[in-house]
C-alpha positions in Angstrom: 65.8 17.6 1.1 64.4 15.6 3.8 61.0 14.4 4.5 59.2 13.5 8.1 56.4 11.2 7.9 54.1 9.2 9.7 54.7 5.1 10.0 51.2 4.0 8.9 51.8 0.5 9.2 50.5 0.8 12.6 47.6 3.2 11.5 44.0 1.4 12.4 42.6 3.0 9.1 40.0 4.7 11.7 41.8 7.4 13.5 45.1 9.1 12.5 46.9 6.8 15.3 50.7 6.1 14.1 53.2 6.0 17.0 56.2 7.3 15.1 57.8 9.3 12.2 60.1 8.3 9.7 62.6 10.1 8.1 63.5 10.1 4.3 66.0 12.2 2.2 66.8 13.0 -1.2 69.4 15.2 -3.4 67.3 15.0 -6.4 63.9 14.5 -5.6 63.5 10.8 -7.4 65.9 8.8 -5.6 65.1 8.4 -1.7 67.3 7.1 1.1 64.6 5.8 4.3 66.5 6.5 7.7 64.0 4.6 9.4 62.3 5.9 12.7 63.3 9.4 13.6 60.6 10.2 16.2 58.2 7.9 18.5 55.4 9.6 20.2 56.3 7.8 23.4 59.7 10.5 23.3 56.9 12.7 23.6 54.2 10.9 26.1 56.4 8.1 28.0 53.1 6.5 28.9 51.9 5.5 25.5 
């Protein structure tokens, strides 16, 4: 399975505000491999 989440390590604790996704996967559900970043909202909005 895999998992998308947000990087919060950039998150101001105020707003939701992450830049970028990371990506995580698993064959059993208790071990986890991190793939580091998988999307960056500037793919999305160049400008940011």
């Amino acid at each position: 399975m895999y998992v998308y989440a947000i990087d919060g390590s950039d998150n101001s604790g105020t707003y939701w505000d992450s830049k970028d996704w990371r990506a995580y996967s698993s064959v059993d559900g208790a071990n986890w491999t991190d793939h580091g970043q998988a999307f960056a909202l500037s793919g999305f909005m160049p400008e940011v």
